[in-house]
Every structure is written in structure tokens, then in C-alpha cells.
N, C-alpha and C positions, 0 to 999 in steps of 0.2 A: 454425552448429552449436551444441549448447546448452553451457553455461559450466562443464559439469562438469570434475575432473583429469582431466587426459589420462594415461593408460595406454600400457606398454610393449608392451603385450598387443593384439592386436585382438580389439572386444567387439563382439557382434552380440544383438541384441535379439529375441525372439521373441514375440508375440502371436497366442496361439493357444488350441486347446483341450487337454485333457488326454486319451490315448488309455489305459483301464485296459490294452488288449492289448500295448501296446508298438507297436503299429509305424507308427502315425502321431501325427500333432500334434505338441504339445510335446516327449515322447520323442521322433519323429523328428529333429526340430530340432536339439535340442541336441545327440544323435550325429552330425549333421552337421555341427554348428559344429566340436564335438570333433576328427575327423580330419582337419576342416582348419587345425587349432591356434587356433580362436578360439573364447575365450570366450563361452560362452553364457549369456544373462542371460534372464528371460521373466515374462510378465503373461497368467498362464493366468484364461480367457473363461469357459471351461464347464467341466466334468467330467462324463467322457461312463464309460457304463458297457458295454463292447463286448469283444468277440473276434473270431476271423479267419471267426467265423461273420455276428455280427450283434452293431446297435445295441442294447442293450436299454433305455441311460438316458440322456437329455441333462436335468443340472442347471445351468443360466446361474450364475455370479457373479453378485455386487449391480456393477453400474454403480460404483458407488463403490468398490470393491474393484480393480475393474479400473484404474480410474484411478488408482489408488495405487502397485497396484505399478508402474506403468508412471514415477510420478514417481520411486516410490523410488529405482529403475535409473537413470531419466539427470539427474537430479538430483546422482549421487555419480558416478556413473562415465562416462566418454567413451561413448557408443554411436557407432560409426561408422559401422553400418548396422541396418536390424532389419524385419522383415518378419510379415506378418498371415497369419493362417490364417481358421478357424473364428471367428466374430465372434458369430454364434447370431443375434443380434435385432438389430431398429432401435436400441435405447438406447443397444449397447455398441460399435454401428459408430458412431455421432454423436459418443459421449465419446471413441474410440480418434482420430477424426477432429480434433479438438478440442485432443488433447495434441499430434498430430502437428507439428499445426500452432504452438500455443503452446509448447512445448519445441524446437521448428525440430528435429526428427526428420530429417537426410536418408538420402539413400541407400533410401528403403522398397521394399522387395518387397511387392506386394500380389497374393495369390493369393487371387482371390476364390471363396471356397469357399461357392460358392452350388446349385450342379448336383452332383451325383454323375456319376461316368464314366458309369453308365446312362443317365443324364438323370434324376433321381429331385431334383429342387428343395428344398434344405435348408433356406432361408431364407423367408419372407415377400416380398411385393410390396413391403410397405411398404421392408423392408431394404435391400431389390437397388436400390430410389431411391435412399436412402443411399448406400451404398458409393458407386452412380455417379456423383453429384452432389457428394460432401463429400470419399471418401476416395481413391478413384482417383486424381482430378487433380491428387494428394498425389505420388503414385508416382513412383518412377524407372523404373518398370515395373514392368506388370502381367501375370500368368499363366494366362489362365482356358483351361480346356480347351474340347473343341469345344461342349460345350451353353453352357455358359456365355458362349462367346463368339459364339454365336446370339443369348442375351440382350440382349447387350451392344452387338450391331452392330445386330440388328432383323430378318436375313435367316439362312433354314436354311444348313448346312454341310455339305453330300454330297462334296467333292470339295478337293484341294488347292489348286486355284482360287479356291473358296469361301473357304477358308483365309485367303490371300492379300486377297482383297478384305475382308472382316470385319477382320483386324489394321488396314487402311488406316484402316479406318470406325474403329474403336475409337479409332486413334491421334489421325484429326479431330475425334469429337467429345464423346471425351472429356479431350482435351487433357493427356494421358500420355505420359511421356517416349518411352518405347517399349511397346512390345507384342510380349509371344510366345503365339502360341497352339498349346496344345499337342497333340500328336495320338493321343495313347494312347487316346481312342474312337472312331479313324474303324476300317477295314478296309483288307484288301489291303495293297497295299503301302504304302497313305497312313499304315500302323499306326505309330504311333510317331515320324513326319514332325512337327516342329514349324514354325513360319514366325513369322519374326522383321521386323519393321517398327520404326523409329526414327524415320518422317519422310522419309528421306533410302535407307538402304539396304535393299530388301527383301530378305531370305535366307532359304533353306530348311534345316533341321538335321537332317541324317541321319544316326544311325548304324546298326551291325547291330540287328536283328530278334531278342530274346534270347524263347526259346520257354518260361514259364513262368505259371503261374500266379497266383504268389506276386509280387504287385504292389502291394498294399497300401504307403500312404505314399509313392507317388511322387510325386504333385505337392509334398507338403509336403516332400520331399527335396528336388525340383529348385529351388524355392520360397528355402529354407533354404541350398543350395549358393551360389546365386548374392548369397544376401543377406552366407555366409563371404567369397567370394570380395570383395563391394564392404568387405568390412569391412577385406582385408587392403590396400585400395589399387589394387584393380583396375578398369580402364575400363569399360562396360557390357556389352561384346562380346564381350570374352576372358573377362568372368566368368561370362556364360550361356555362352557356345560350353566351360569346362571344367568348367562346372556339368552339363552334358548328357553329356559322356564320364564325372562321376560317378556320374549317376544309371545311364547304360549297365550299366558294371562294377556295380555296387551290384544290378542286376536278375541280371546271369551268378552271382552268388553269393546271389540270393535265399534264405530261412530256409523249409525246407519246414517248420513247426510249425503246431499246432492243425489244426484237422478243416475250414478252410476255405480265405481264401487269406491268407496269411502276408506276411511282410513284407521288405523288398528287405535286403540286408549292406550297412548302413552299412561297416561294419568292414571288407570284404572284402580287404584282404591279410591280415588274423588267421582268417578263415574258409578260406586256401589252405593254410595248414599242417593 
């Protein structure tokens, strides 16, 4: 772990982009470090210019910017765990990779934010090498949903079986602690079915089917949940398996706002009153 003070506090680290509408990226993050009582610290990527409608601007960081704040954070303060979102390009996956490694970063959540739920591909080829090669095999686990984890295995995902065999594939060869892959783009009943791989235990994670629209920033909540959870001291398992009952409840109180799809209640016991 790096040499920084250690803290009374659990601090969790976020590398990500910046969402002008609120309901993903960094904003999502750090509302979820928040109601899990951990401090949230972060080394924002990009600055994205968007709504619950649509992207209208992705501005990258200088490479150097991004590395900095990233020292300035575990340089001074304990990070116990911290996790990646939006990385944008090859340059600022290679530097994110780079610090991880040379600040001995543990605990990372790496949500590789390369696919859109549609399948709509954010990143370049060149990138999606990156991340595989440099920053993955960093992770304590990684999260990519079902395209993404097409990418990453080599073979399509139609089916919870496919599910199952892709996590295997990820977890062999890209030599990741674990692997969860997530299900919020399949159908039927596989909707929202994740499947979980270690090596060792393969599990399915289901909870209720919550019927909205307003789903915006989930992976980066689930992402962000489990990266609170290892922050507070928790083992791999219990921290995804109550990272998934928050993201659940966080959908039942989704924010109907703006003209498109909105974003999940971090907050949801303050959204029940």
C-alpha cells in the first residue's frame, strides 16, 4: 500500500470522467462513496458536456494533469481502494496504469468503460489493447457489461451461459482477480442477471427486476459501491454481492428528471420522505 497517513476515515479514489448532468461519472462516484461514509477523493479524465438526453462534448485532460492529481491524492492521503471509469484514450489509460502500479494502488475496481449498454464503442482499438494488457491485470476486479465483455473474451453473449463462460475466459486470460459481468444489456429474464467468477467460485446475482427507465450511471454506481465497500475493509464478495442490493434500491428510487433517461437515487432513504 502506498506510504501515505493513514486516515480514521475510509478514502476511496475515483478515476473517471466528469458528467455535466449529474448522473454519472465522477458525480456518481463520489455520491456513492458518500452514503457509504467514505470519503471520496478523484482524478477527473475528461469533461464531458451531456444530459439525460445526449453526449454533446468529450474534452480529454492533458495526460499530465491526470497524473497529478492522481499523486496528489495518494501521496498525502491513505487510499484504501479507488476504482477507474471513463479513461477516454490510449495515453491516459497507460499513465492511469503506470501510477497504479508505481504508487502500489490496491483494491482497484476497473469498470471498463469501453461499450455503451447499446454496444455503441467509446474507446479506440488502440485503447481497449491498453486497458487489456496494462490495467486490468491491475484489478481486484473488473466490470464490463455484456458488450464489453464480448470484447474482452473474444466470443458473442446471447445467453447466461455465454455469461458464465466469458467471465471464465476474462478471469484466464487476462489474469484478474475476479470478474463480474454485468447484465443490464441482455433481455428476458437474463435482465439485470450478473455472473460473478474468482477462479474458484462461479455465482449468479439476482435481484428483483426494477421497471424503469431512469438508469443512467449504473455501472459507474455498481463500479464505485464495491470500490466503498473494499475501502471500508470488506472481502471481495460481500462487497460486490451489497454493492448490487445498492445499486438494486438506488434503481426503485431512480430521479425521473430531464427529457430523457435520468439517473438512479444515490440517496434513496432521503428520496423516501
Amino acid at each position: 500500500m502506498n506510504s501515505a497517513t493513514k486516515s480514521p476515515t475510509p478514502v476511496a479514489l475515483t478515476i473517471a470522467g466528469s458528467d455535466s448532468g449529474g448522473g454519472a461519472g465522477i458525480q456518481a462516484d463520489l455520491r456513492t462513496f458518500a452514503f457509504h461514509c467514505v470519503h471520496g477523493t478523484s482524478a477527473i479524465t475528461c469533461v464531458t458536456a451531456q444530459n439525460t438526453l445526449e453526449v454533446r462534448r468529450v474534452d480529454a485532460m492533458p495526460t499530465e494533469a491526470v497524473v497529478a492529481q492522481i499523486q496528489a491524492v495518494v501521496e498525502d492521503i491513505s487510499v484504501q481502494a479507488a476504482k477507474t471509469g471513463m479513461l477516454l484514450n490510449q495515453e491516459i489509460i497507460s499513465a492511469v496504469a503506470q501510477q497504479v502500479e508505481a504508487l502500489q494502488i490496491e483494491n482497484l475496481v476497473v469498470d471498463p468503460v469501453m461499450v455503451s449498454r447499446t454496444g455503441a464503442q467509446l474507446i479506440d482499438d488502440d485503447a481497449v489493447k491498453t486497458l487489456r494488457h496494462f490495467l486490468i491485470p491491475q484489478a481486484a476486479i473488473v466490470t464490463p457489461n455484456r458488450y464489453e465483455a464480448q470484447i474482452l473474451s473474444g466470443f458473442p453473449i446471447n445467453s447466461l451461459d455465454d455469461m458464465r463462460a466469458a467471465a471464465q475466459a476474462i478471469h484466464r486470460n487476462l489474469r484478474v482477480k475476479a470478474v463480474l459481468v454485468k447484465g443490464g444489456g441482455m433481455q428476458g429474464n437474463s435482465r439485470g442477471v450478473d455472473i460473478w467468477f474468482d477462479g474458484q467460485k462461479l455465482e449468479t446475482l439476482i435481484t428483483q427486476q426494477v421497471d424503469t427507465k431512469n438508469t443512467h450511471g449504473t455501472g459507474c454506481t455498481l463500479s464505485a459501491a464495491i470500490a466503498a465497500n473494499l475501502a471500508k475493509g470488506m472481502d471481495l464478495w460481500p462487497a460486490v454481492q451489497q454493492a448490487k442490493n445498492y445499486v438494486t434500491h438506488a434503481l426503485t428510487y431512480a430521479l425521473d428528471i430531464g427529457k430523457g433517461q435520468g439517473p438512479v437515487g444515490h440517496f434513496f432513504p432521503l428520496l423516501r420522505q
